[in-house]
Structure formats: structure tokens, C-alpha cells
C-alpha positions as CSV (number, residue, x, y, z in Angstrom):
1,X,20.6,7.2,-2.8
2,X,24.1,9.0,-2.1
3,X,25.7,5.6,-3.8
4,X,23.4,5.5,-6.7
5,X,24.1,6.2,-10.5
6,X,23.3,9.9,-10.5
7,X,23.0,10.1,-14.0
8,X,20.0,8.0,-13.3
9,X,18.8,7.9,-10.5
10,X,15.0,7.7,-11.3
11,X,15.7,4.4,-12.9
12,X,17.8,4.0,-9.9
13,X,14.8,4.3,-7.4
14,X,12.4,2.3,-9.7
15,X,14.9,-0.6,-9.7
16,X,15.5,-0.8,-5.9
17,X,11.6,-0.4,-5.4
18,X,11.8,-3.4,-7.8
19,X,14.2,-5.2,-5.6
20,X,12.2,-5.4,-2.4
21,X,13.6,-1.9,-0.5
22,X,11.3,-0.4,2.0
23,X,12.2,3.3,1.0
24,X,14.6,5.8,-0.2
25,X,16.9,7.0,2.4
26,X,17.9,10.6,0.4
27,X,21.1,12.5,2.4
28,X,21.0,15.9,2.4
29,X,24.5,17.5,3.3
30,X,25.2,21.1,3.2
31,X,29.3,21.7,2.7
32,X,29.5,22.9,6.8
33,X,27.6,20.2,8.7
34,X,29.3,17.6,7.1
35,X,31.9,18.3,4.6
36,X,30.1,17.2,1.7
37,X,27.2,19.2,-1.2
38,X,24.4,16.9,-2.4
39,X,20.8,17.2,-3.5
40,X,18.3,19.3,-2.6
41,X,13.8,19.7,-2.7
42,X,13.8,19.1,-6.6
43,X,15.6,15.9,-6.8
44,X,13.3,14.9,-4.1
45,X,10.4,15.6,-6.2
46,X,11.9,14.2,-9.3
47,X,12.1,10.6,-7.1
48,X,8.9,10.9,-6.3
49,X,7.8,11.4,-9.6
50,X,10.3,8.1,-10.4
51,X,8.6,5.7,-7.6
52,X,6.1,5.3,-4.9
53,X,8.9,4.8,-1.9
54,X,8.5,6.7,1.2
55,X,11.4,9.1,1.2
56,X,13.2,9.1,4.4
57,X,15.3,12.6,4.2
58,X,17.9,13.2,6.4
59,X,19.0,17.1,7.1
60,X,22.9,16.5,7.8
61,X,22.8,20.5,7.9
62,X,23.6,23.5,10.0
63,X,20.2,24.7,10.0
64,X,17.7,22.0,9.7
65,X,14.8,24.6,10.6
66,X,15.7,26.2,6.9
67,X,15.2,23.1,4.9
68,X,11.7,21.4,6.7
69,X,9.2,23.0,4.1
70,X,11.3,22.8,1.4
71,X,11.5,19.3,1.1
72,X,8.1,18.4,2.7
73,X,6.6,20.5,0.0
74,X,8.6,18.5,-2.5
75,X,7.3,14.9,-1.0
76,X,9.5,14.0,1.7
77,X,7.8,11.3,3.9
78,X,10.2,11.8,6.7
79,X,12.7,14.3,7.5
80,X,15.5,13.5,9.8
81,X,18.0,15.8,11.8
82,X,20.9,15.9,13.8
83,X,20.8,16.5,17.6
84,X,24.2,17.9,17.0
85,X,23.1,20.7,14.7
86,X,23.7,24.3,15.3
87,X,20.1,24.7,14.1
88,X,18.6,22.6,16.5
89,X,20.5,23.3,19.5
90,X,19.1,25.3,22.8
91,X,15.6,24.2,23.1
92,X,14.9,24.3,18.9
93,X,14.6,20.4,18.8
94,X,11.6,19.9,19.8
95,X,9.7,23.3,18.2
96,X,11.5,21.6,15.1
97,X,10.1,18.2,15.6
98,X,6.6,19.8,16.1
99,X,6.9,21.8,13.0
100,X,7.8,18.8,11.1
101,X,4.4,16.5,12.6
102,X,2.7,20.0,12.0
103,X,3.5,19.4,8.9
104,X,2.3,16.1,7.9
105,X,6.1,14.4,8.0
106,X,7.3,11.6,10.5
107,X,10.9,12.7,12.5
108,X,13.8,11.3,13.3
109,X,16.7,12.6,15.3
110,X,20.4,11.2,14.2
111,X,23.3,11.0,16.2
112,X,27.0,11.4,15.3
113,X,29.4,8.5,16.7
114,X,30.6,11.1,19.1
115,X,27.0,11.9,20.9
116,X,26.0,9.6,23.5
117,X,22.2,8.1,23.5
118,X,21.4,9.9,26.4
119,X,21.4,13.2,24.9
120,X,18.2,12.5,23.5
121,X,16.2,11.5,26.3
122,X,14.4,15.0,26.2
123,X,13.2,14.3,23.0
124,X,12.1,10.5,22.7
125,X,8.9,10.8,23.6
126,X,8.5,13.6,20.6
127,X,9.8,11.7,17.9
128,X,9.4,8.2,15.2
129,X,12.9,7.7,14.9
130,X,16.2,7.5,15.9
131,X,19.1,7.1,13.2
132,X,22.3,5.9,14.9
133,X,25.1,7.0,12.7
134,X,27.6,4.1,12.2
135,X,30.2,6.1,10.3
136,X,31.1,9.5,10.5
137,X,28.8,11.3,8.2
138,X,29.5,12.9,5.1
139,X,30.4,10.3,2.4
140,X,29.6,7.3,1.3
141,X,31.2,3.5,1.3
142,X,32.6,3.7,5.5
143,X,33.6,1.2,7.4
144,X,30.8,0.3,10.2
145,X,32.1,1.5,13.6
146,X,31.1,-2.0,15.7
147,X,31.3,0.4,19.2
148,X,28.0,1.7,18.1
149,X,26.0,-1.1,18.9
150,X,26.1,-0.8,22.5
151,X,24.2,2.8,22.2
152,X,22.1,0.4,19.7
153,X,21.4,-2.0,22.5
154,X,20.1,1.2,24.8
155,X,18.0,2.9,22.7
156,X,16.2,-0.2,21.5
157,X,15.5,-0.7,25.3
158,X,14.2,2.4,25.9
159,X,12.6,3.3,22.6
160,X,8.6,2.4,22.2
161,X,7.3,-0.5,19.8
162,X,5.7,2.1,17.7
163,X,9.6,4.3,17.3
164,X,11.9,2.7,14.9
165,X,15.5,2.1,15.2
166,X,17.9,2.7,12.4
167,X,21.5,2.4,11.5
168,X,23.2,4.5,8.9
169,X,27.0,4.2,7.4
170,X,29.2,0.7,6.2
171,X,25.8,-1.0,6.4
172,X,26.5,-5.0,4.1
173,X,25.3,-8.4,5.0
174,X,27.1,-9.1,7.9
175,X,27.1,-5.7,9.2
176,X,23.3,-5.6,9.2
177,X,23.1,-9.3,11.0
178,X,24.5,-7.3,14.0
179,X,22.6,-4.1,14.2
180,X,19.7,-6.8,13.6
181,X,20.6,-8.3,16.6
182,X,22.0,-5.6,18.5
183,X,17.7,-4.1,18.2
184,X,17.6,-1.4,15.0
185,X,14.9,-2.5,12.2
186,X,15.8,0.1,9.8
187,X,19.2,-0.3,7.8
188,X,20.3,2.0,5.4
189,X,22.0,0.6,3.2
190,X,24.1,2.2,0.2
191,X,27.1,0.8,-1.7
192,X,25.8,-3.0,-0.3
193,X,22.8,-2.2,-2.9
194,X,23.7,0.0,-5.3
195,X,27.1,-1.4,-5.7
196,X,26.3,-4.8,-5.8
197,X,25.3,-7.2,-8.9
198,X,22.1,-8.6,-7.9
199,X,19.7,-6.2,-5.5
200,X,17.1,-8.0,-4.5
201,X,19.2,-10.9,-3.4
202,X,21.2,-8.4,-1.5
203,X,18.1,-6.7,0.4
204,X,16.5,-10.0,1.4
205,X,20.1,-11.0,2.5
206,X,20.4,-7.6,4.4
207,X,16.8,-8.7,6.4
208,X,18.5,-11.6,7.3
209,X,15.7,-13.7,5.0
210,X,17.9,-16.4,4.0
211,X,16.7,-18.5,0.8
212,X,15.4,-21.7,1.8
């Protein structure tokens, strides 16, 4: 949603759930994770007054342990942190990621370019979802780093059929035919849908569902 019109962004959701998209994908940035301020619980709650799409939040945040009720509380379907954050560091993942199912909310666990795959063999077992970041996080409309689809490769090897894979940042058409390939099966995809001309088109394109 970070590439949306956010002077209307409840007709924004209700036209990509329209289009064909899966969910919302709402980035939550805090000014000292990332170096960026965005939306918090209520908007969350206004979208899901808007539409009936999962909302897949993800905490790019100091302190993700701060911001789990919150947003659960306001509907969020799915809340996503980083490995990388303070908040989550010296043994907090996984009373975090226990908290969250505690709390009636899928996890994910994202990764910065930097982090190697690796670093979250501790916590696969624990979790629904990795989110690969393909772009330095923080703002929107990147350029897909192609490097990152090696740690795709791994971690769709040693992820479970029932954890999902997904890729976040510079996500189009032919960027999402690779991470396709390369194993994730959730793209998130902003400026590719919000910023194009015909959505649905786009999103089938993006699933690699070519018209016949």
C-alpha cells in the first residue's frame, strides 16, 4: 500500500481486491529502523473497514514487541518483523513470534539484503513466513537487487510446504518471473500495481498467468 494514492486509499484497497490481489501488504516504518514515517493501527482498521484482504503488516521498526497488539487489535492478519531489529535481538524472536500466534496472527521474519539466510535457522520452525527483502527497505519504487535470489533459492529448500516464501522491493513483471522461479510464492508488489494503468492485467501478469 506504501505506493497507493493516500488520499484514497480505501478505494485504493477495494480496487486491487477487485483486480485479483491476494492481500494487502501495509509497511509500517518508524523514522529509526528505516529512515522513513508511515501508517500506523488506525489506518489498518480503516482498510479493513474498506475490503476483506488479509493484511499482511510488516514491523520495519526498532521495537516490533511495542507494535504486535496494536495492530492485531486493529485487524492485522499477519504481522511481519525484522531479524535485524533491535527489538527482536538476544533471544526476543521467538517470545515475539509466540506472542504474535498467541495472539491469533500468522508471522513472518524479514531480512535486510545485508543478513544472510542462515541467521534464521533458529527460528524456521517457529514461523509462516519469510520475507526476503529485495531492496533496501525504507521507500518505495527500488530497483530489485538480482543477488538475492540465491538466499531465495536456499530458503525455498529448506522452508516447509506449509511456510511461504516472499519477496519485497522493485517487484514488476519480469522481476517476479525470477523470484517465481528462483522458489518465493508471495510477491509484493507496489509501484508495478499501483502505478500501472490496468491492475488486474498486471497481477495475473505478475503470477506469470499469461492470457491465452
Amino acid at each position: 500500500m506504501l505506493a497507493a494514492d493516500f488520499a484514497q486509499l480505501g478505494k485504493e484497497a477495494r480496487n486491487v481486491q477487485e483486480a485479483g490481489a491476494d492481500l494487502l501488504h501495509i509497511d509500517i516504518m518508524d523514522g529509526h529502523f528505516v529512515p522513513n514515517l508511515t501508517m500506523g493501527p488506525d489506518m489498518v482498521k480503516a482498510l479493513a473497514a474498506a475490503c476483506t484482504l488479509m493484511q499482511d503488516v510488516h514491523l520495519m521498526v526498532t521495537d516490533p514487541q511495542n507494535y504486535v497488539d496494536p495492530f492485531i487489535k486493529a485487524g492485522a492478519g499477519s504481522l511481519t518483523f525484522h531479524v535485524e531489529a533491535p527489538g527482536a535481538a538476544a533471544g526476543k524472536a521467538l517470545d515475539l513470534v509466540h506472542r504474535i500466534h498467541d495472539l491469533g496472527a500468522t508471522v513472518g521474519i524479514a531480512i535486510n539484503p545485508e543478513t544472510p539466510a542462515e541467521a534464521l535457522e533458529r527460528l524456521l520452525p517457529e514461523i509462516d513466513l519469510v520475507n526476503v527483502m529485495t531492496v533496501h527497505p525504507g521507500f518505495t519504487g527500488q530497483a530489485f537487487m538480482p543477488e538475492m535470489l540465491g538466499k531465495v533459492k536456499y530458503l525455498r529448500h529448506v522452508l516447509g510446504p506449509h511456510q511461504r516464501l516472499e519477496i519485497d522491493g522493485g517487484v514488476g513483471i519480469r522481476t517476479s518471473h525470477e523470484a517465481l522461479e528462483a522458489g518465493a510464492d508471495v510477491l509484493v508488489a507496489g509501484a508495478a500495481v499501483f502505478r500501472g494503468s490496468e491492475r488486474a492485467g498486471t497481477i495475473q501478469l505478475l503470477r506469470g498467468d499469461y492470457p491465452k
